[in-house]
N, C-alpha and C positions, 0 to 999 in steps of 0.2 A: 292233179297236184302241180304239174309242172308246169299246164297250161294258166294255171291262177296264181303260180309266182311269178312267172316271168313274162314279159311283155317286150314286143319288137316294133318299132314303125320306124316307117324313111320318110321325111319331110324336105322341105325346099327353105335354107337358110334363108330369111330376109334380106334382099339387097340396101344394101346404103346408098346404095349410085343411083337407085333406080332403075337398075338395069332389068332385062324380062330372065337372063342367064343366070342361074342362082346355082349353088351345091346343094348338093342332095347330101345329108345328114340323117344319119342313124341314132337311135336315142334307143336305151337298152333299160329295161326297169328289172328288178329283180327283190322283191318284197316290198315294193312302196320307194327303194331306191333307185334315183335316176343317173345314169351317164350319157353322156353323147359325145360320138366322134363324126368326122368330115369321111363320105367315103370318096372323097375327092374326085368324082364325078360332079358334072355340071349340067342343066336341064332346064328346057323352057318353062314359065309358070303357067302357059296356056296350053300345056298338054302336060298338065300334070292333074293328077287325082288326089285333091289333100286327106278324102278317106281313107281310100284303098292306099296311098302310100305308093302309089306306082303309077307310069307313065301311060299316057291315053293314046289310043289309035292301034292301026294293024302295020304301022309304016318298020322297015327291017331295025329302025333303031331305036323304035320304040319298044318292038319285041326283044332288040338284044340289052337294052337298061333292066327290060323286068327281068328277064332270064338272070343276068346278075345281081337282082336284088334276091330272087327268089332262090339261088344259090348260097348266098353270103346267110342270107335267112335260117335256109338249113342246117347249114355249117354251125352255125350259132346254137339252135337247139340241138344237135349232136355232141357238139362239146357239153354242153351242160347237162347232158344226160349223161354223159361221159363222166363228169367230176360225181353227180350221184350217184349213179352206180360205184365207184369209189369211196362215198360217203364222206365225197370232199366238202369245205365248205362254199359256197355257190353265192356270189358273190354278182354287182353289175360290176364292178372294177375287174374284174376278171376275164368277163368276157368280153368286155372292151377292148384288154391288151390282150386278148385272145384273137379280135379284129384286128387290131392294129402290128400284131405277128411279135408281139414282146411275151406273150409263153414261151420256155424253154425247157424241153426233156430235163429231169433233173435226175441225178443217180439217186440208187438206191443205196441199200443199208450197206450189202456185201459190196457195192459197188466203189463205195465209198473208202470203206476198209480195205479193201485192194489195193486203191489209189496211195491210199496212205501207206502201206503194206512197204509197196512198191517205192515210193519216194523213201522211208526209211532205210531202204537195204543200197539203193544207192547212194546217201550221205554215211553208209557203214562204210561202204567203200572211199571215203572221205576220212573216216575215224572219226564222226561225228558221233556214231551211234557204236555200240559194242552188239556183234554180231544174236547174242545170246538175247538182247532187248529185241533184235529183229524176229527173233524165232519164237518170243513170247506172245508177240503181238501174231503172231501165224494161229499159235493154238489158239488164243483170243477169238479169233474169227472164226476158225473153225468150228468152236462151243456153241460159237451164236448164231451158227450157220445150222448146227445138229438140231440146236434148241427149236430152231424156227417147223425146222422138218420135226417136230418130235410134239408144238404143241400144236402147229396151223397146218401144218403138210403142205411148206413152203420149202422152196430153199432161200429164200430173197422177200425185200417187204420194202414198202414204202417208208418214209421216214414218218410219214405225219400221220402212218398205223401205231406209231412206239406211242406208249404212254405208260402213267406209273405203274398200271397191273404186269404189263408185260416186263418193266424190270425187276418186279419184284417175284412174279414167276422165273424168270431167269436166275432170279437167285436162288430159288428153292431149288429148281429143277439141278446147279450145279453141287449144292449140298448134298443132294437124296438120289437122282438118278445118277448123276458123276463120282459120287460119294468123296467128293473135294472140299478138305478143312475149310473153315471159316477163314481165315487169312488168306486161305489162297486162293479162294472163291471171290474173294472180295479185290482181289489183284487183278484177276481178270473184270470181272466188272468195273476196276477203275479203270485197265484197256479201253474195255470196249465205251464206258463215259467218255474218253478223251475223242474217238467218231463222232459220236453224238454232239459234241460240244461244238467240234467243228462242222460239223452241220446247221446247227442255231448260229453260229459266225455267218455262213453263206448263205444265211434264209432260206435253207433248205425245207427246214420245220424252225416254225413260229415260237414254239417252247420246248424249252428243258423236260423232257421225261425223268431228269432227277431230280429235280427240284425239289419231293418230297422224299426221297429214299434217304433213310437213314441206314449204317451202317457203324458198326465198332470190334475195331479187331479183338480180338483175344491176347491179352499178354501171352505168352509163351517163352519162358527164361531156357536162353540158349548157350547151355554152359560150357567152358571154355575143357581143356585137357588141364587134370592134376599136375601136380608135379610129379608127384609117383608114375601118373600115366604117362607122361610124355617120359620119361628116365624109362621107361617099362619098353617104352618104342623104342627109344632110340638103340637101347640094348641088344635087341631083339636080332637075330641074325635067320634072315628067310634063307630058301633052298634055290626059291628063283631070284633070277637076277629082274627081273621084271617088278616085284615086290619092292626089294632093296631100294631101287632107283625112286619107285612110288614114294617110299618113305622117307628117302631122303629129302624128296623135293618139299615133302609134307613139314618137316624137321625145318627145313632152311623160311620155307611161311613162318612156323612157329617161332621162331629166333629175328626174322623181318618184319613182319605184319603186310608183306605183300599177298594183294589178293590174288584167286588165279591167272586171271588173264596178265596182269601186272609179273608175275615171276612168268608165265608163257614167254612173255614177249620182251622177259629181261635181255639185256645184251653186255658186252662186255666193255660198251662205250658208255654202258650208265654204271658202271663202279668204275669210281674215282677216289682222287687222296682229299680227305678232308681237311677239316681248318686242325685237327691236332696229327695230321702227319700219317691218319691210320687209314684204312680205307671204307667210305661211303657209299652207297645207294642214293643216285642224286638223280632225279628223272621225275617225271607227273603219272599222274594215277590217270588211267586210260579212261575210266568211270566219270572221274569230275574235272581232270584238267588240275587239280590242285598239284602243286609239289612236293615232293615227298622229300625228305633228308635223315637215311637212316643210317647210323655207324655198325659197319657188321663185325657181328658178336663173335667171339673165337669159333664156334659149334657152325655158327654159318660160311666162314672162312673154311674150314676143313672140309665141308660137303662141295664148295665152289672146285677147290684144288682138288679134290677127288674125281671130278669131270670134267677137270679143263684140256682131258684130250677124244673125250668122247666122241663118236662120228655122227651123231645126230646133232653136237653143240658147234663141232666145226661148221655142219653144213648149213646151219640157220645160222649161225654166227651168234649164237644163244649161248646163255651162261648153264641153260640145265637142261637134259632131254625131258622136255616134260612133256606127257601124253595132254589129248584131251581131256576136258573136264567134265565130260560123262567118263570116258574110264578113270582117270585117276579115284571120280566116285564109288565108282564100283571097284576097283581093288582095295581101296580105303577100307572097304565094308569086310573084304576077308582077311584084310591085315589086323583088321580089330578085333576079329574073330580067332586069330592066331598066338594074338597075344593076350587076349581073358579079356578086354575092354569092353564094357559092356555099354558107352554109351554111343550114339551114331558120329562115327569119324568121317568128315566131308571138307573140300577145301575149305570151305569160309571156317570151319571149325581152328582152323590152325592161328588165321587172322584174329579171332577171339581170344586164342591161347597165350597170342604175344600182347595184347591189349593188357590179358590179365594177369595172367600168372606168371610170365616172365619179366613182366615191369612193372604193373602197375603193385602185385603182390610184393616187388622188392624195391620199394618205396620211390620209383619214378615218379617225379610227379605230373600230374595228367595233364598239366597242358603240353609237358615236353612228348607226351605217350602221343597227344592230338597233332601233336604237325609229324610225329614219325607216322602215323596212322594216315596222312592226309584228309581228316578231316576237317569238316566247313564251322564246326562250333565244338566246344567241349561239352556240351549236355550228349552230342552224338557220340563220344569215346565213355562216357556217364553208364553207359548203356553198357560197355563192355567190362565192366569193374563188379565183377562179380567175385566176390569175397570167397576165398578158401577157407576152407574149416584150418588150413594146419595156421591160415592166418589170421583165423579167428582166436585160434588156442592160442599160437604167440602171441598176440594182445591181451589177453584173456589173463598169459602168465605175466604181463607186464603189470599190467595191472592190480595181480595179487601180489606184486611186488613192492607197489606203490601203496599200497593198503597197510602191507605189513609195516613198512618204515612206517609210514603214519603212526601206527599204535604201537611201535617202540620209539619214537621218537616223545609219543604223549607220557608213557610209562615212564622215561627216561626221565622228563620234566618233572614229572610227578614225584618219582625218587628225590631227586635233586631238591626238590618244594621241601618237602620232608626230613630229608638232612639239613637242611637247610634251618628248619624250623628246629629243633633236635637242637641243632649247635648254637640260635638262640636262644633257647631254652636253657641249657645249660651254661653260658655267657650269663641269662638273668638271675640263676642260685648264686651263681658267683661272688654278684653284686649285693643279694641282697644279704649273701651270710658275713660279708664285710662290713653291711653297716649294722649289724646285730653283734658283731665282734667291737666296733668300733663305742656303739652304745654301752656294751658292759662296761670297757676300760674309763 
């Protein structure tokens, strides 16, 4: 098979000058295609062999031309047994710049991932990136690292092994062996496409292995804190102070619409006096860079000045001792459990809370809710406007409000029609018993 694709000979360029000194040329065929390069060597045409492709005689440098064609020769079919055994595709353009020393090791899958890995955690260290996208992209690799071991008993793959089967066994295997929702299966999978992509950027691999994957999340409505439930929190008085502080920082989200990292990383140089005298949350969202400009609410005032002598806020020079955001999630989870709340309390839940039920449920209107939110559009705070039943019912009594005037206002008309007609009525006997009296006389 390999002997009948591929084809080697070295020939003697034609000279233009006439001269007897020509180069020796290698021409490389591989299914019927031709290349040829210079192997820039140069040889007489009267000790050369235009069959055999090799120089004639026993003289030492006629033995040391063939010795190097006969080397370059084997070289050539090892690499190309080399790509098939890979079940690369095999090419004369290949082994030409394989001659001419333009191959290049190329990374692999993990390898690649790493590299990126690695360049994202030191632009975190920038504040380009938020530490928690860096740690996403870790488990990212990791999946795709387990998967490889789990379906080929690899830990590492070549790029131009990916194709559609293997991402869409990747997807399966994170649904059913990981047993990881559809949404968040599909996060990592959009991870790990972002390697991939840049890989097809560096002609790593020729084509997109997604090209044909399809994917579609799952809606999943993520409701914000009642009003009762958040009244229910903030009431609530724990035994540990450890709790308390939790809740606190949980409560001053709800009343800002700062996300974790964003109240983490509050200071006391981002509240300022605003444009009516009171004081603001003036600083960018760490997330998008956008600006944020929130007026704080009296509830988030009173939690500020309840720690503004803390030893954890002196020593970051923070506005709140706030834990990280795996613990605050996990006490979150027994402070819910303490106060009857039966749905999952987590930081982003509070940022929801203030989207909805603190402003947008008491008639904020949303684009002023979208720049305190820092977001990039209003369809993106759209999302957070999830309607309370008590603000259903109050519309709901508005409405039957607006229904009943109606139909006393119709009745009312109707009345008045009717007296109306009555007191013509009576106007017209009037008339006519005048001219019946008028007739007799």
């Amino acid at each position: 098979m390999l002997e009948s694709s591929i084809g080697t000979i070295f020939f003697l360029k034609s000279s233009t000058n006439g001269s007897n000194e020509r180069f020796i040329y290698l021409r490389i065929s591989v299914n019927g295609i031709l290349k040829e390069t210079s192997t820039k060597r140069k040889w007489s045409a009267n000790r050369w062999e235009q069959k055999t492709g090799r120089a004639i005689g026993t003289k030492e440098d006629a033995k040391c031309l063939n010795f190097f064609l006969n080397s370059l020769e084997l070289k050539i079919r090892k690499f190309a047994d080399h790509l098939l055994d890979k079940q690369e595709s095999l090419t004369s353009v290949k082994l030409i710049n394989f001659v001419l020393g333009k191959t290049k090791q190329k990374n692999t899958v993990m390898q690649e991932f790493q590299m990126h890995n690695d360049q994202m955690l030191a632009l975190v260290e920038k504040n380009e990136f938020a530490i928690g996208t860096h740690v996403r992209y870790k488990i990212s690799k990791n999946h795709v690292e387990e998967f490889m071991r789990f379906k080929y008993g690899v830990s590492d793959m070549e790029f131009n092994e990916l194709n559609f089967e293997f991402v869409k066994d990747y997807e399966f295997y994170l649904k059913t062996v990981k047993s990881i929702s559809n949404n968040t299966a599909l996060k990592y999978i959009s991870n790990f496409k972002k390697i991939v992509l840049v890989a097809v950027d560096k002609e790593i691999i020729p084509s997109d292995p997604f090209k044909r994957f399809k994917s579609k999340k799952i809606k999943v409505p993520k409701k914000p804190l009642s009003g009762f439930e958040l009244s229910l929190l903030e009431k609530h008085s724990f035994l540990t102070s450890r709790l308390n502080i939790v809740r606190d920082v949980f409560v001053f989200q709800c009343y800002t619409g700062l996300a974790y990292i964003d109240v983490f990383n509050l200071k006391r140089s981002d509240i300022k006096v605003g444009v009516d005298g009171e004081q603001w949350i003036l600083k960018e969202r760490q997330k998008t860079g956008s600006p944020i400009s929130i007026p704080l609410l009296p509830k988030a005032v009173e939690i500020l000045e309840r720690y503004k002598s803390h030893p954890l806020c002196i020593e970051r020079a923070s506005v709140l001792p706030v834990n990280s955001n795996q613990k605050m999630n996990e006490y979150l989870k027994e402070i819910a459990d303490l106060c009857g709340i039966t749905s999952t309390l987590n930081t982003h839940k509070a940022r929801r809370t203030f989207g909805s039920t603190v402003t947008l449920n008491n008639d904020v209107p949303i684009h002023v809710v979208k720049e305190m939110l820092g977001h990039q559009s209003v369809s993106q705070t759209e999302e957070y406007a999830i309607t309370e039943q008590i603000s259903i019912g109050r519309e709901m009594q508005g409405l039957k409000q607006r229904l009943a005037d109606k139909d006393d206002g119709i009745e009312n008309s109707t009345l008045k029609t009717i007296q109306r007609m009555e007191l013509e009525l009576i106007e017209m006997k009037k008339q006519l018993n005048f001219f019946k009296l008028k007739d007799i006389g």
